[in-house]
N, C-alpha and C positions, 0 to 999 in steps of 0.2 A: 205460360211458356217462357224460358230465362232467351233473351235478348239474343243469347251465344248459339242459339237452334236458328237464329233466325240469317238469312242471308240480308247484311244490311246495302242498303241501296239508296237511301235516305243524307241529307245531314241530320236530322235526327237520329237517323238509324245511328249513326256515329258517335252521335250525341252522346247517347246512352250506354255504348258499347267502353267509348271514354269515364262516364262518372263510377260503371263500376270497376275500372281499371287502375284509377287514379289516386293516390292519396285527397281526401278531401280539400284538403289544402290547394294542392294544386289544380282541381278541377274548378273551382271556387277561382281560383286566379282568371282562369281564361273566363270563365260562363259568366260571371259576376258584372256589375257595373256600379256607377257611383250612386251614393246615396241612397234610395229608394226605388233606382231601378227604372222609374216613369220611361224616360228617354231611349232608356234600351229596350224596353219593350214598344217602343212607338215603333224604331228600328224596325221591326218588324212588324208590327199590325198597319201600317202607312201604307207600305205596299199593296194593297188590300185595296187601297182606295181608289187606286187604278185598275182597268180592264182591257187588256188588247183585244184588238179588234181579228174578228176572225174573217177572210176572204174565199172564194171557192173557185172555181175553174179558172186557176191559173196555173201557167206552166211551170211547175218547180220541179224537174227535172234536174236541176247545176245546184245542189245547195251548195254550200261553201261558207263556212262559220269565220274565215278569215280576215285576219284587220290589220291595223299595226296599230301598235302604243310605243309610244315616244322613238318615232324614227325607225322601227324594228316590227319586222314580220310577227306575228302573232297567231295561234291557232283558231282562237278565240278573243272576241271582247274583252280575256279575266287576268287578272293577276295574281298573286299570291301575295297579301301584304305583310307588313312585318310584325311579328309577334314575340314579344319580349319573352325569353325564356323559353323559348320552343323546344329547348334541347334539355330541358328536364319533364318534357309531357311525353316525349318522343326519344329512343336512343337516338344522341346526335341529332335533334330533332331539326336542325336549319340545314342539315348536308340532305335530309330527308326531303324535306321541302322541296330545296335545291334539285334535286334530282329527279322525281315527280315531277316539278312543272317544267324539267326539262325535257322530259318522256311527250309530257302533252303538248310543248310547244308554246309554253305560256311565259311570261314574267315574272321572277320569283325576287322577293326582297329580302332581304335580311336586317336585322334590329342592331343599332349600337348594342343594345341590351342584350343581345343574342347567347346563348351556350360558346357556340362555336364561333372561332373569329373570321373575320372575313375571308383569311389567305384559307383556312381550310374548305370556305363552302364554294372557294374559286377553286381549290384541287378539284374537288369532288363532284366538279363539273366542266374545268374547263373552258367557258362560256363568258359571254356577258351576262352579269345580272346588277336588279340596284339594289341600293344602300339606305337605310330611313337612320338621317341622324336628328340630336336634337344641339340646339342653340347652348352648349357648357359654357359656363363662366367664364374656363380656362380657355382661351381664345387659340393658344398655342398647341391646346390638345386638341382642337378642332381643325385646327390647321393640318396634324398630325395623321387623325385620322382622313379627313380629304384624301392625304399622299397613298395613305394605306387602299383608301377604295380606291383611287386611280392605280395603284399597282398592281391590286387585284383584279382587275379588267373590271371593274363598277363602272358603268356607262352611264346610269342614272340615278342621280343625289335625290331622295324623298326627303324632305326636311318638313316635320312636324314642329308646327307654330302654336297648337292649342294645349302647350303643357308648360306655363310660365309655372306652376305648383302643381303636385299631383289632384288626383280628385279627391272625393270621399268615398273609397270603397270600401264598404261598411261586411263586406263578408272575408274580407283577408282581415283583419280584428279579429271575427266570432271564430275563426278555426284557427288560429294561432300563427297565422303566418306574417302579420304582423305585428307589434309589438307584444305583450304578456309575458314578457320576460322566461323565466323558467318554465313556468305553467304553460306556455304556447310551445317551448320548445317538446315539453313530454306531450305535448298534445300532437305536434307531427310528427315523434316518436311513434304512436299507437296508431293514426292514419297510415304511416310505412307500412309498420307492422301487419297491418290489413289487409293491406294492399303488394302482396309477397309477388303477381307477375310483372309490375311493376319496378319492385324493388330490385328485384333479380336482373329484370333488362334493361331498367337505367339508372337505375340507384347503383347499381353494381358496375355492369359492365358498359355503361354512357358515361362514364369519369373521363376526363377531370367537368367539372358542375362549376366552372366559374365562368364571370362574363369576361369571355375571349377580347373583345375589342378594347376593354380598359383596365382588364387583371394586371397589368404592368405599374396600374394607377393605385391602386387598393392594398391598403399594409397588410390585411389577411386576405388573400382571393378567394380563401376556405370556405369564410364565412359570412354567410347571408345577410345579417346584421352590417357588416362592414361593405359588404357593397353597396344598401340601402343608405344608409348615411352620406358613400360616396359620393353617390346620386343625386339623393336629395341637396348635395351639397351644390352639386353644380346647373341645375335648376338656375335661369337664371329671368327674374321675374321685370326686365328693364329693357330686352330684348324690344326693339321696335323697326320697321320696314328698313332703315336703315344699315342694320346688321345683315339684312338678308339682301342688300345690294351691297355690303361689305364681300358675303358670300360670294354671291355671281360672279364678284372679281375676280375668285381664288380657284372656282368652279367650273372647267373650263367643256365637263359633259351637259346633258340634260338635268334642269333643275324642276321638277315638283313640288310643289306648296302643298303641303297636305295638312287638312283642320280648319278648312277656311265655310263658312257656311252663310257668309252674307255676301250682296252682289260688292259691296265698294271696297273690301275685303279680294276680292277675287280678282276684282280691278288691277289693286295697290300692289298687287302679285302678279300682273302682268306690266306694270309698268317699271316694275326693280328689274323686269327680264326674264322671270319664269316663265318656261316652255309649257307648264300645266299647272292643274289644281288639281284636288282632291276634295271635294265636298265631304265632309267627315266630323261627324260629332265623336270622331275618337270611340266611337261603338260603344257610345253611353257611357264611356270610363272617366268621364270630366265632370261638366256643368249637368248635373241632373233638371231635368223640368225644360230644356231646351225641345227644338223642333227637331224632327226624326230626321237625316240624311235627304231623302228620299225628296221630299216635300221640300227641301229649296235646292234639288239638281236643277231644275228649268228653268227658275229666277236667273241662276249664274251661267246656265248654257246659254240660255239666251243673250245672257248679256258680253259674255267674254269668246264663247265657242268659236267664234271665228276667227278669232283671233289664239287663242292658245288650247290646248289639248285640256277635256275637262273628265275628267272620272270621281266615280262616288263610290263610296266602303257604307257597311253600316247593315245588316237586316238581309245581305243578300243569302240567301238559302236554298237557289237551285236556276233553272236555267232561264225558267220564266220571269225570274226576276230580274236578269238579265237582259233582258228583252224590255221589259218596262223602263228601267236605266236605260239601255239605248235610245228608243223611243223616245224619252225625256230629255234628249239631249247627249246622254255621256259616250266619250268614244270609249269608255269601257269602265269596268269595277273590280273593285280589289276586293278580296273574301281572308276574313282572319279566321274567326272563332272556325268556320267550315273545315281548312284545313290545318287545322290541329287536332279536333277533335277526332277527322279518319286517323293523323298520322299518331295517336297518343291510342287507339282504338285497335289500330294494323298495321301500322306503319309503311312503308312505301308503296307496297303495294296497295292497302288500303285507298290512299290516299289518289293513286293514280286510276281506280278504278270512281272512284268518287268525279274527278277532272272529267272522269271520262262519262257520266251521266251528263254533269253541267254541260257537255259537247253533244253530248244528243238530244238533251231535251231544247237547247238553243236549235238544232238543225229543225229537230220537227216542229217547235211553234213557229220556226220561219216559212215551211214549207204551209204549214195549217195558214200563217197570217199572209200568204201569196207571195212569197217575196224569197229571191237567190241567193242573194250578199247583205253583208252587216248594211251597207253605204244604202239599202232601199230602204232601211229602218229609220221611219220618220216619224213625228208628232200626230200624222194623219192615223197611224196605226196604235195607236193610247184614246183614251179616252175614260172622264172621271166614275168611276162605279157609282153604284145608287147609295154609298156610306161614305162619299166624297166629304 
Protein backbone atom coordinates (compact mmCIF):
# COMPACT_ATOMS: atom_id res chain seq x y z
CA UNK A 1 0.00 0.00 0.00
CA UNK A 2 1.73 3.57 -1.19
CA UNK A 3 2.53 5.53 2.17
CA UNK A 4 -0.01 8.32 0.69
CA UNK A 5 -3.22 5.78 1.73
CA UNK A 6 -1.74 5.72 4.96
CA UNK A 7 -2.59 8.44 7.71
CA UNK A 8 0.93 9.25 9.07
CA UNK A 9 1.33 9.53 12.81
CA UNK A 10 4.85 8.43 13.01
CA UNK A 11 8.21 10.38 12.54
CA UNK A 12 8.86 7.69 10.37
CA UNK A 13 5.58 7.90 9.09
CA UNK A 14 7.13 11.34 7.88
CA UNK A 15 9.95 9.95 7.10
CA UNK A 16 8.80 8.36 4.27
CA UNK A 17 6.20 10.61 3.12
CA UNK A 18 9.40 13.18 2.76
CA UNK A 19 11.96 10.68 0.73
CA UNK A 20 9.26 10.25 -1.86
CA UNK A 21 8.62 13.91 -1.93
CA UNK A 22 11.95 15.17 -2.11
CA UNK A 23 14.45 15.61 -4.76
CA UNK A 24 17.08 12.89 -3.61
CA UNK A 25 19.48 15.42 -3.13
CA UNK A 26 17.73 17.05 -0.65
CA UNK A 27 16.49 14.35 1.30
CA UNK A 28 19.95 12.85 1.57
CA UNK A 29 20.87 16.41 2.93
CA UNK A 30 18.64 16.17 6.07
CA UNK A 31 18.59 12.00 6.69
CA UNK A 32 22.40 11.52 5.94
CA UNK A 33 25.26 11.87 8.36
CA UNK A 34 29.10 11.81 8.26
CA UNK A 35 31.10 9.17 6.99
CA UNK A 36 29.72 5.97 7.51
CA UNK A 37 26.82 6.70 9.55
CA UNK A 38 27.99 4.59 12.85
CA UNK A 39 27.19 7.80 15.29
CA UNK A 40 23.87 8.53 13.63
CA UNK A 41 22.62 5.42 13.97
CA UNK A 42 23.72 5.06 17.69
CA UNK A 43 21.65 8.31 17.84
CA UNK A 44 19.10 6.26 17.73
CA UNK A 45 19.63 2.63 18.90
CA UNK A 46 21.31 4.23 22.48
CA UNK A 47 17.89 5.00 23.48
CA UNK A 48 17.07 1.55 23.58
CA UNK A 49 19.33 1.02 26.35
CA UNK A 50 17.22 2.66 28.68
CA UNK A 51 13.65 1.65 30.14
CA UNK A 52 11.31 3.76 32.14
CA UNK A 53 10.07 2.63 34.88
CA UNK A 54 6.31 1.94 34.99
CA UNK A 55 4.21 2.84 38.46
CA UNK A 56 0.44 2.01 39.23
CA UNK A 57 -2.15 3.39 41.53
CA UNK A 58 -1.27 6.75 41.53
CA UNK A 59 -3.25 9.85 41.18
CA UNK A 60 -2.68 11.33 37.83
CA UNK A 61 -5.62 13.15 37.48
CA UNK A 62 -3.46 17.03 36.66
CA UNK A 63 -1.17 16.00 33.96
CA UNK A 64 0.62 18.86 32.66
CA UNK A 65 3.49 18.38 30.00
CA UNK A 66 4.54 22.08 31.05
CA UNK A 67 8.22 23.61 31.72
CA UNK A 68 10.21 26.31 30.78
CA UNK A 69 13.43 26.43 28.66
CA UNK A 70 15.71 29.27 28.94
CA UNK A 71 13.50 31.62 31.01
CA UNK A 72 10.14 31.16 28.96
CA UNK A 73 6.93 29.05 29.45
CA UNK A 74 7.00 26.14 27.26
CA UNK A 75 4.26 23.59 26.30
CA UNK A 76 6.56 20.85 26.41
CA UNK A 77 10.23 19.68 27.42
CA UNK A 78 10.85 20.25 23.05
CA UNK A 79 12.30 22.48 20.88
CA UNK A 80 12.49 22.79 17.40
CA UNK A 81 16.38 23.06 16.50
CA UNK A 82 17.99 24.60 13.70
CA UNK A 83 18.13 23.13 10.30
CA UNK A 84 20.14 24.44 7.62
CA UNK A 85 18.18 24.86 4.67
CA UNK A 86 14.82 24.22 5.93
CA UNK A 87 13.25 26.38 3.39
CA UNK A 88 14.11 24.35 0.45
CA UNK A 89 12.58 20.86 2.18
CA UNK A 90 9.54 23.02 2.94
CA UNK A 91 7.79 26.09 1.18
CA UNK A 92 9.35 28.88 3.34
CA UNK A 93 10.28 26.03 5.38
CA UNK A 94 11.75 28.32 8.86
CA UNK A 95 8.35 30.56 8.71
CA UNK A 96 6.86 27.04 8.81
CA UNK A 97 8.61 25.92 11.60
CA UNK A 98 8.28 29.14 13.13
CA UNK A 99 4.74 28.86 13.21
CA UNK A 100 3.93 25.20 14.18
CA UNK A 101 5.94 25.45 17.19
CA UNK A 102 4.20 28.56 17.82
CA UNK A 103 0.61 26.82 17.56
CA UNK A 104 2.13 24.11 20.09
CA UNK A 105 3.68 26.40 22.40
CA UNK A 106 7.31 25.25 21.99
CA UNK A 107 10.73 26.85 20.95
CA UNK A 108 11.56 27.16 17.55
CA UNK A 109 15.18 28.09 16.22
CA UNK A 110 16.27 29.32 13.27
CA UNK A 111 19.74 28.53 11.31
CA UNK A 112 22.41 31.36 10.10
CA UNK A 113 22.13 29.00 7.26
CA UNK A 114 18.36 29.21 7.16
CA UNK A 115 16.08 29.87 3.45
CA UNK A 116 14.42 32.65 5.29
CA UNK A 117 16.20 35.56 7.13
CA UNK A 118 15.48 36.24 10.46
CA UNK A 119 13.45 39.46 10.14
CA UNK A 120 10.93 37.23 8.05
CA UNK A 121 10.42 34.26 10.60
CA UNK A 122 10.10 37.34 13.24
CA UNK A 123 7.09 38.74 10.93
CA UNK A 124 5.65 35.40 10.64
CA UNK A 125 5.38 35.21 14.12
CA UNK A 126 5.60 38.02 16.00
CA UNK A 127 7.18 36.36 19.00
CA UNK A 128 10.26 35.43 20.73
CA UNK A 129 12.31 32.88 19.23
CA UNK A 130 16.20 31.75 19.09
CA UNK A 131 18.87 32.05 16.81
CA UNK A 132 21.87 29.08 16.14
CA UNK A 133 24.77 30.96 14.90
CA UNK A 134 28.19 29.70 14.08
CA UNK A 135 31.66 31.34 15.23
CA UNK A 136 32.58 33.41 11.16
CA UNK A 137 36.02 34.48 10.63
CA UNK A 138 34.42 37.78 9.88
CA UNK A 139 34.17 39.01 13.49
CA UNK A 140 32.30 42.18 12.29
CA UNK A 141 29.59 39.91 10.35
CA UNK A 142 29.11 38.23 13.59
CA UNK A 143 28.62 41.19 15.37
CA UNK A 144 26.21 42.20 12.57
CA UNK A 145 24.21 39.60 12.81
CA UNK A 146 23.95 39.51 16.96
CA UNK A 147 22.25 43.17 16.09
CA UNK A 148 20.03 41.49 13.42
CA UNK A 149 18.75 38.66 16.04
CA UNK A 150 18.31 41.29 18.84
CA UNK A 151 16.20 43.39 16.48
CA UNK A 152 14.22 40.67 15.56
CA UNK A 153 13.08 39.83 19.12
CA UNK A 154 15.82 36.57 19.12
CA UNK A 155 15.82 36.12 22.99
CA UNK A 156 18.10 33.30 22.75
CA UNK A 157 21.74 32.89 20.99
CA UNK A 158 22.37 28.90 20.08
CA UNK A 159 25.87 29.08 19.18
CA UNK A 160 27.28 25.82 17.79
CA UNK A 161 30.97 24.96 18.75
CA UNK A 162 31.39 21.52 17.04
CA UNK A 163 31.77 22.75 13.48
CA UNK A 164 35.58 24.31 13.35
CA UNK A 165 35.31 22.17 9.51
CA UNK A 166 32.39 20.42 8.03
CA UNK A 167 32.06 16.66 8.44
CA UNK A 168 32.53 13.95 5.91
CA UNK A 169 29.06 13.54 4.43
CA UNK A 170 29.69 11.03 2.10
CA UNK A 171 25.95 11.01 0.68
CA UNK A 172 25.81 14.97 -0.55
CA UNK A 173 28.99 13.56 -3.07
CA UNK A 174 26.93 10.36 -4.30
CA UNK A 175 23.86 12.44 -5.47
CA UNK A 176 25.54 15.60 -6.71
CA UNK A 177 24.85 18.04 -4.27
CA UNK A 178 28.14 18.39 -3.54
CA UNK A 179 30.93 18.94 -5.73
CA UNK A 180 30.85 16.94 -9.60
CA UNK A 181 30.77 19.81 -11.28
CA UNK A 182 28.36 19.59 -14.36
CA UNK A 183 27.60 15.89 -13.80
CA UNK A 184 26.17 16.72 -10.20
CA UNK A 185 24.39 19.55 -11.48
CA UNK A 186 22.34 17.32 -14.38
CA UNK A 187 22.16 14.98 -11.62
CA UNK A 188 19.63 17.51 -9.47
CA UNK A 189 18.34 18.44 -12.66
CA UNK A 190 16.61 14.83 -13.10
CA UNK A 191 16.03 14.50 -8.99
CA UNK A 192 13.84 17.90 -9.71
CA UNK A 193 12.50 16.56 -12.49
CA UNK A 194 11.10 13.58 -10.46
CA UNK A 195 10.12 14.99 -7.95
CA UNK A 196 7.45 17.58 -9.93
CA UNK A 197 5.08 18.13 -6.20
CA UNK A 198 8.02 19.33 -4.79
CA UNK A 199 9.20 21.29 -7.61
CA UNK A 200 5.94 23.18 -8.02
CA UNK A 201 5.57 24.01 -4.22
CA UNK A 202 9.04 25.14 -3.50
CA UNK A 203 11.13 24.97 -6.48
CA UNK A 204 8.68 27.32 -7.87
CA UNK A 205 6.64 29.11 -5.73
CA UNK A 206 9.15 29.09 -2.14
CA UNK A 207 11.58 31.54 -4.17
CA UNK A 208 13.89 33.37 -3.50
CA UNK A 209 16.27 29.93 -2.39
CA UNK A 210 19.08 31.98 -1.00
CA UNK A 211 20.43 32.06 2.52
CA UNK A 212 18.56 35.12 3.86
CA UNK A 213 20.85 35.75 6.88
CA UNK A 214 24.19 36.29 4.69
CA UNK A 215 22.90 36.86 0.93
CA UNK A 216 23.95 40.44 1.38
CA UNK A 217 27.59 38.58 1.82
CA UNK A 218 27.69 36.26 -1.44
CA UNK A 219 28.65 37.73 -4.90
CA UNK A 220 25.92 35.15 -6.55
CA UNK A 221 22.98 34.52 -3.65
CA UNK A 222 21.75 32.33 -6.87
CA UNK A 223 23.95 30.05 -6.65
CA UNK A 224 24.58 27.12 -4.36
CA UNK A 225 28.13 26.62 -5.16
CA UNK A 226 28.83 30.31 -4.03
CA UNK A 227 27.22 30.15 -1.02
CA UNK A 228 29.18 26.84 0.00
CA UNK A 229 32.48 28.41 -0.73
CA UNK A 230 31.09 31.37 1.22
CA UNK A 231 30.81 29.19 4.16
CA UNK A 232 33.40 27.05 3.99
CA UNK A 233 35.19 30.15 3.92
CA UNK A 234 34.35 31.41 7.23
CA UNK A 235 34.53 28.18 9.05
CA UNK A 236 36.85 29.23 11.52
CA UNK A 237 39.12 26.30 12.89
CA UNK A 238 41.00 28.75 15.89
CA UNK A 239 37.95 29.53 17.62
CA UNK A 240 38.78 28.56 21.33
CA UNK A 241 36.66 29.40 24.87
CA UNK A 242 37.88 32.66 24.63
CA UNK A 243 35.87 33.80 21.72
CA UNK A 244 32.81 32.52 23.22
CA UNK A 245 33.40 34.96 26.40
CA UNK A 246 34.37 37.56 23.53
CA UNK A 247 30.52 36.51 22.73
CA UNK A 248 28.84 36.92 26.13
CA UNK A 249 30.15 40.35 26.01
CA UNK A 250 28.34 41.37 23.08
CA UNK A 251 25.36 39.07 24.02
CA UNK A 252 23.35 40.51 26.06
CA UNK A 253 20.05 37.61 25.78
CA UNK A 254 20.46 33.89 26.74
CA UNK A 255 23.39 32.03 25.53
CA UNK A 256 23.37 28.19 24.56
CA UNK A 257 26.51 26.07 23.88
CA UNK A 258 25.35 23.70 21.56
CA UNK A 259 28.04 20.41 20.50
CA UNK A 260 29.43 19.99 23.70
CA UNK A 261 29.48 16.18 24.63
CA UNK A 262 32.15 16.00 27.40
CA UNK A 263 31.63 16.97 31.08
CA UNK A 264 34.91 19.63 31.23
CA UNK A 265 33.63 20.88 28.06
CA UNK A 266 30.25 21.60 29.58
CA UNK A 267 32.07 23.05 32.39
CA UNK A 268 34.26 25.66 30.35
CA UNK A 269 30.68 26.70 28.90
CA UNK A 270 29.35 27.44 32.12
CA UNK A 271 32.27 29.22 33.31
CA UNK A 272 32.46 31.81 29.95
CA UNK A 273 28.76 32.38 31.30
CA UNK A 274 26.53 30.30 29.32
CA UNK A 275 23.02 29.87 30.67
CA UNK A 276 22.89 26.27 28.96
CA UNK A 277 24.34 23.48 26.86
CA UNK A 278 23.35 21.22 24.35
CA UNK A 279 24.61 17.75 24.42
CA UNK A 280 24.89 17.24 20.74
CA UNK A 281 26.86 15.20 18.35
CA UNK A 282 25.58 17.62 15.68
CA UNK A 283 23.05 14.36 14.66
CA UNK A 284 25.94 12.43 13.45
CA UNK A 285 26.93 15.19 10.85
CA UNK A 286 30.61 15.57 12.36
CA UNK A 287 33.05 13.23 13.93
CA UNK A 288 31.70 9.68 12.86
CA UNK A 289 32.54 6.76 15.32
CA UNK A 290 31.76 9.15 18.41
CA UNK A 291 29.38 8.22 21.35
CA UNK A 292 25.56 8.68 20.69
CA UNK A 293 24.04 12.13 22.41
CA UNK A 294 22.03 10.24 24.68
CA UNK A 295 24.67 8.12 26.60
CA UNK A 296 26.84 11.35 27.88
CA UNK A 297 23.28 13.49 28.82
CA UNK A 298 23.86 12.34 32.71
CA UNK A 299 27.63 12.49 32.79
CA UNK A 300 27.01 16.43 32.09
CA UNK A 301 23.53 16.70 34.02
CA UNK A 302 25.12 15.56 36.64
CA UNK A 303 27.92 17.55 36.53
CA UNK A 304 26.72 21.11 35.35
CA UNK A 305 22.51 20.74 35.89
CA UNK A 306 22.46 22.85 38.72
CA UNK A 307 24.11 25.12 37.82
CA UNK A 308 23.01 25.89 33.97
CA UNK A 309 20.10 24.65 31.96
CA UNK A 310 21.20 21.27 30.04
CA UNK A 311 19.29 19.86 26.81
CA UNK A 312 20.10 17.08 24.35
CA UNK A 313 19.29 16.78 20.29
CA UNK A 314 20.39 13.70 18.55
CA UNK A 315 17.98 10.30 18.02
CA UNK A 316 14.97 11.79 19.58
CA UNK A 317 11.90 10.25 17.58
CA UNK A 318 8.76 10.65 19.64
CA UNK A 319 7.69 11.34 23.17
CA UNK A 320 9.08 8.58 24.99
CA UNK A 321 12.26 9.53 24.24
CA UNK A 322 11.64 12.49 25.71
CA UNK A 323 10.90 11.22 28.90
CA UNK A 324 14.12 9.26 28.94
CA UNK A 325 16.19 12.63 28.27
CA UNK A 326 14.25 14.03 30.98
CA UNK A 327 14.75 11.47 33.37
CA UNK A 328 18.58 11.55 32.49
CA UNK A 329 18.90 14.83 33.46
CA UNK A 330 17.78 17.25 30.47
CA UNK A 331 15.36 20.14 31.03
CA UNK A 332 14.49 19.36 27.63
CA UNK A 333 15.46 18.37 23.73
CA UNK A 334 15.66 19.75 20.60
CA UNK A 335 14.37 17.45 17.51
CA UNK A 336 15.78 18.48 13.71
CA UNK A 337 15.62 15.73 11.31
CA UNK A 338 11.65 15.10 13.07
CA UNK A 339 10.52 18.36 12.12
CA UNK A 340 11.40 18.71 8.65
CA UNK A 341 10.72 15.74 7.57
CA UNK A 342 6.57 16.41 8.72
CA UNK A 343 7.11 20.02 7.36
CA UNK A 344 8.85 18.73 3.76
CA UNK A 345 6.04 15.64 3.99
CA UNK A 346 2.72 18.42 4.80
CA UNK A 347 3.89 21.28 5.89
CA UNK A 348 2.45 23.20 8.64
CA UNK A 349 -0.09 21.41 9.39
CA UNK A 350 1.80 18.32 9.11
CA UNK A 351 4.10 19.36 11.15
CA UNK A 352 1.80 20.74 14.03
CA UNK A 353 -0.02 17.52 14.24
CA UNK A 354 3.22 15.62 14.64
CA UNK A 355 4.07 18.33 17.96
CA UNK A 356 0.97 17.24 18.75
CA UNK A 357 1.57 13.38 19.18
CA UNK A 358 5.19 14.11 20.85
CA UNK A 359 2.51 16.03 23.50
CA UNK A 360 0.45 13.24 24.13
CA UNK A 361 2.61 10.46 24.12
CA UNK A 362 4.77 12.72 26.77
CA UNK A 363 1.27 13.21 28.87
CA UNK A 364 0.50 9.56 28.94
CA UNK A 365 3.98 7.91 29.68
CA UNK A 366 3.77 10.44 32.47
CA UNK A 367 0.60 9.54 33.66
CA UNK A 368 1.47 5.38 33.06
CA UNK A 369 5.09 6.34 34.93
CA UNK A 370 2.86 7.95 38.13
CA UNK A 371 3.79 11.22 37.87
CA UNK A 372 1.75 15.16 37.13
CA UNK A 373 4.55 17.66 36.00
CA UNK A 374 7.92 17.49 33.94
CA UNK A 375 9.70 18.58 37.64
CA UNK A 376 8.59 14.82 39.26
CA UNK A 377 10.71 13.34 36.36
CA UNK A 378 13.65 11.99 37.86
CA UNK A 379 16.66 9.48 37.58
CA UNK A 380 14.52 7.11 39.95
CA UNK A 381 12.12 6.82 36.95
CA UNK A 382 15.02 5.39 34.05
CA UNK A 383 16.68 2.65 34.61
CA UNK A 384 19.55 0.58 32.26
CA UNK A 385 17.48 -2.22 29.92
CA UNK A 386 18.85 -5.65 29.59
CA UNK A 387 21.20 -4.33 26.12
CA UNK A 388 22.75 -1.58 28.49
Amino acid sequence: MSVFYVTPVTVEDYRRRALRRLPRFLFDYIDGGANYEVTLQKNLSDFNRWQLRQRVMYDVDSISTATTLMGRASNMPLALAPVGMAGMMARRGETVGAKAAQTAGVPFTTSTVGICPIEEVQQAINAPFWFQLYMLRDRDLVLKLLERAKNADCDTLVFTVDLPVPGARHRDFKNGMLGGGLKGKLSQLVQIVSSPLWAIDVGLQGKPHTFGNVSDEVANPNDLDSYKGFIDSQFDPTVTWRDIAWLREHWQGKLLIKGVMEVDDAKAAADVGADGVIVSNHGGRQLDGIASSISKLKPVADAVGSDIEVLVDGGIRNGIDVLKAVALGANGVLIGRPWVYAAAAGGQPALENLLTVFQTEIATGMALMGVNTISEINSDLIEPGNNH
